[in-house]
N, C-alpha and C positions, 0 to 999 in steps of 0.2 A: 273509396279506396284508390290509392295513386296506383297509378300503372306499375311502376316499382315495385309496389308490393304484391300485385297478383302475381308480377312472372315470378317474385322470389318464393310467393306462396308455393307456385308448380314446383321452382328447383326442392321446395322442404316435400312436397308430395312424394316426390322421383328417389329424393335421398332416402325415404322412409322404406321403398321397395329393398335395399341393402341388409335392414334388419336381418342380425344373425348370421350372416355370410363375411361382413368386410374387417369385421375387429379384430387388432388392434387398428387397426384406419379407422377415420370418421367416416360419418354418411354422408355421402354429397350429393347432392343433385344438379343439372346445367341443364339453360336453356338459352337459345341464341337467337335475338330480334334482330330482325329487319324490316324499314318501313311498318315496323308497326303489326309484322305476324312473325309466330314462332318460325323459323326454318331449319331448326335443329334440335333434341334435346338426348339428354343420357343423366346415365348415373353410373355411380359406381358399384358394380354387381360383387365382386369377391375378392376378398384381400389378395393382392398378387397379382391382380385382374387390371386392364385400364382404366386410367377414373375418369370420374364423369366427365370434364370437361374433352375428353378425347374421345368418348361417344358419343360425345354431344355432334363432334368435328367432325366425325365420320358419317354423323348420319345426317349431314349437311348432301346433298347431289350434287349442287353447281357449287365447286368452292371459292369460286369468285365474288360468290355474294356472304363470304366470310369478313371482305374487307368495308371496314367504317361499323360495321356488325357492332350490336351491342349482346356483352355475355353473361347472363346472370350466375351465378354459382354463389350457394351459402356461406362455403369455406374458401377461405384465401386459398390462390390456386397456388402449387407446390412450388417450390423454385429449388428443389435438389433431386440429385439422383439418387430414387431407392428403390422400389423392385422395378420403376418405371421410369421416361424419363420425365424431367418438369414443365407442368403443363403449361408454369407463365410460358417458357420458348414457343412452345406449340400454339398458344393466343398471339404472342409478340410475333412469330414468321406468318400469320396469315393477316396481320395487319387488322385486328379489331380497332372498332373505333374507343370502346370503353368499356368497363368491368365495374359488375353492381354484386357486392357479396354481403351478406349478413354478419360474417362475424371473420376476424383475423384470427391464423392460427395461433395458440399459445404451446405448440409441437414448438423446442427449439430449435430443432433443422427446420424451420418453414420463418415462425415470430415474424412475421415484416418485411422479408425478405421480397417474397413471390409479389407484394404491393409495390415493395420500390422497383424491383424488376420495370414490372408493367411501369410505373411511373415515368422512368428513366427511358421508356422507349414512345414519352408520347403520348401512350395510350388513357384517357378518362379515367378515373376510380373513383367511386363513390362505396362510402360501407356504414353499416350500421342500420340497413334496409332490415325489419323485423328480427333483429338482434337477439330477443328475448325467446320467441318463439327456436331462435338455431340455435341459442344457446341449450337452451330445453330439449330439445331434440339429438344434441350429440352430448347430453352432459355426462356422459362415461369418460369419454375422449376428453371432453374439459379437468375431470378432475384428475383422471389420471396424469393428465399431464402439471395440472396448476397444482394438485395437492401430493403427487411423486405416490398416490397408492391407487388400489381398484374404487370405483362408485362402488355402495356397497348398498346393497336392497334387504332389511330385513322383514321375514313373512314368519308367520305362524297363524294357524285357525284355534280360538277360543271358544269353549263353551260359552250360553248366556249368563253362566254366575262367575263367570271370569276365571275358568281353571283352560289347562294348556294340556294336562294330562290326569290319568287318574294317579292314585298313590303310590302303586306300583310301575307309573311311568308308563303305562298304556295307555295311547291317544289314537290307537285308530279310528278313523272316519268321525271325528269332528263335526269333519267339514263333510258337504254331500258332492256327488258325484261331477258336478258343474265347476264348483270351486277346486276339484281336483285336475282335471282338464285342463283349468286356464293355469295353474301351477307348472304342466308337463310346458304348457305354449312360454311359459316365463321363461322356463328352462332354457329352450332352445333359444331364446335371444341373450342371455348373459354366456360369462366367459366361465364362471365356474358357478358350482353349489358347494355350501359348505355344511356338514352338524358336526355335533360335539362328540363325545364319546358313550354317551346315557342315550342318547337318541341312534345312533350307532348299534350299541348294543340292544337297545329294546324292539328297537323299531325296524331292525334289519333291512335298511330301505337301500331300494337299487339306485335312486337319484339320476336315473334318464330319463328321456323323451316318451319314454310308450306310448302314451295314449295323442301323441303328437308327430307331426313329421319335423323333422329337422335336424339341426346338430345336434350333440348330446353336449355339457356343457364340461367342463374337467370337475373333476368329485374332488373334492377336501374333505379330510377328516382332522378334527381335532382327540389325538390320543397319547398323552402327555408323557405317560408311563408304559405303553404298548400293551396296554390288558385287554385289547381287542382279540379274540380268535381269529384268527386264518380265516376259516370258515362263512365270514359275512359275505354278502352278494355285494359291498363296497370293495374286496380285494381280491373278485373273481377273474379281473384282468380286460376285463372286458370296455373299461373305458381306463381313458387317463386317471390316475388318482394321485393325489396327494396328503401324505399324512405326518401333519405336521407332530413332530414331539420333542422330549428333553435327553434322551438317551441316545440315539445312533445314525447317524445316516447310513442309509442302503439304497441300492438302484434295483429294480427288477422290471421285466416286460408291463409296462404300464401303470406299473407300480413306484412313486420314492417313496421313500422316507427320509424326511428333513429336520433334522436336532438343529431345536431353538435354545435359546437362552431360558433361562428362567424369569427372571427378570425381564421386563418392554417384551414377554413374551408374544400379547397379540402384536404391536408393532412393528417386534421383527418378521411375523408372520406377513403383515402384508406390504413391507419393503419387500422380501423374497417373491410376494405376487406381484408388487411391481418390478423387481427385475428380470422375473421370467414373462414381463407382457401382457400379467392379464388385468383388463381394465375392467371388469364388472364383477361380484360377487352376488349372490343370493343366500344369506344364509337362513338356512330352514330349522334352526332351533341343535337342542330344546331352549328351552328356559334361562340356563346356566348360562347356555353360548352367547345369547342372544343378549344378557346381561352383560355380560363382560363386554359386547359393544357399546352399546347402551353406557354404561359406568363409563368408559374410554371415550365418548364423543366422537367413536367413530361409525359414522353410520349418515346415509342421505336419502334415505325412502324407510317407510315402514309400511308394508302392507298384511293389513289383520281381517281376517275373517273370524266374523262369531256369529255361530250355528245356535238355531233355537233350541237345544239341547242342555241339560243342566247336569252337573256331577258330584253337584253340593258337598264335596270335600275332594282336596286334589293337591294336583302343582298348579300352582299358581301361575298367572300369562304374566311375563315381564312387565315391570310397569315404568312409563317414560315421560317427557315432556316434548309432545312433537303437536304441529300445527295442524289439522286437519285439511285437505286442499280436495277430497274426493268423494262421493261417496254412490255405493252401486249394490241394488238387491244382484243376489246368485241364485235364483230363485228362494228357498226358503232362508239362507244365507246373505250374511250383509260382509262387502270388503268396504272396508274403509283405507286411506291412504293417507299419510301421513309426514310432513318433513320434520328434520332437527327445528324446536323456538330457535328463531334467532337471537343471539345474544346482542340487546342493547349497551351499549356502552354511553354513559354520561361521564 
């Protein structure tokens, strides 16, 4: 492996640390050569926080050996003012010798900007250093910005004869105790959770973190007609919620509600998540919901778990055309992972 690609390997290490804390920002990570050893590196810890390449600079001692420095970072380094200021200036005044990053941002306050920056002062740029691997790594931020909606992760756990629930819509514990665990840890690294309104009502789910440390993620409901009772632990106020429907908007303490169209209903639904910022979804079902992405080609993960359990009559697990790319026992439980087929074109 070229030397390039180990430190860039460190900067995707470093940016990985950021999980859950820095979104809407990407994860970045920085490391700064000299003569051939690290002498600096950071990341970027919390949205609003400094980014990496500024931890990186700080956690340099002598800063004189910044200058001819070579700086790796994943993401093109910023070239505008936003909660910080841009890091190209901060590269450009300590006089780097050259900048190695994996991928340019497609944010259009950044697009090419922060490269000619550094270009125009001088400074080396090399990009395209493990490309695939940062693109993989920040693909929320990519599509939210390349596709104007959230990455959207659908999950549900399956019995072995392929039901989702039983007839009356009861699916508790499917899944066993392990696969429910790493659900709470999902949780906490996306921007929101979404279910429908049947899974809503039956399932009365609180949709946090519990059995995980971390942030909690913003609750989505879909409830079109508002036949939801008050009473759910989804509108106990306790996290962010949103509930998208066709009748009314209302505000209340941590509570909207947001009247869509009838029509491009899910669409509109997640233009409104991408203008309010959030780039990731998980939606948890049911069946219905999970369809209706599925049917709409919207959707860029599927992740299924199926329990050696059987219920030989039921709702059925949504059924899709996605590529297999993963697969992992949960002890008695298997997740499989899956992408949208791509669409060939001849």
């Amino acid at each position: 492996m070229q030397q390039d690609e180990l430190y860039m390997l460190r900067c995707l290490e470093l940016a990985r640390l950021g999980t859950g804390s820095v979104s809407p920002n990407p994860l970045v990570g920085c490391v700064i050569v000299k003569n051939e050893k690290i002498i600096g590196e950071g990341w970027h810890r919390q949205y609003g926080g400094p980014h990496a390449e500024v931890n990186a600079v700080n956690c340099v001692a002598d800063k004189s050996q910044l200058a001819g420095s070579t700086v790796y970072v994943n993401l093109e380094p910023c070239s505008h003012f936003g909660k910080t200021p841009p890091c190209a200036d901060l590269l450009i005044s300590h006089k780097v010798g050259k900048v190695v990053i994996a991928n340019t941002d497609t944010n259009t306050l950044v697009a090419g900007k922060g490269l000619a920056k550094l270009k125009a002062a001088g400074i080396q740029v090399v990009q395209g250093i493990l490309e695939q691997q940062g693109r993989e790594l920040n693909k929320r931020f990519f599509t939210f910005h390349e596709k104007q909606r959230p990455y959207i992760i659908l999950k549900w756990a399956q019995t072995l004869d392929g039901f989702i629930a039983r007839s009356n819509y009861e699916s508790k514990w499917i899944s066993n105790e392990l696969s429910r665990l790493v659900v709470h840890k999902w949780r906490s690294e996306e921007d929101a959770v979404l279910v429908g309104t049947k899974t809503a009502a039956h399932d009365n789910p609180v949709l946090t973190v519990r059995d995980w440390s971390g942030r909690n993620p913003v609750r989505i409901v879909i409830d079109r007609f508002l036949r939801l009772p008050d009473k759910l632990s989804l509108f106990d106020g306790s996290v962010k919620t949103i509930c998208y429907n066709v009748l009314k908007h209302e505000e209340h303490t941590n509570l909207t509600l947001i009247r869509l169209s009838e029509t491009n209903f899910l669409e509109s639904l997640l233009e409104h998540l991408f203008s309010i910022g959030i780039q990731s979804v998980i939606v948890e079902g049911g069946s219905t919901t999970l369809s209706l992405f599925i049917n709409a080609g919207l959707w860029d993960e599927a992740r299924v778990f199926t329990s050696t359990r059987q219920f030989y009559s039921g709702i059925a697990a949504p059924t899709f055309a996605g590529t297999l790319i993963a697969e992992e026992k949960m002890e008695s439980d298997t997740l499989r992972i899956y992408l949208p087929e791509l669409k060939v074109h001849h």
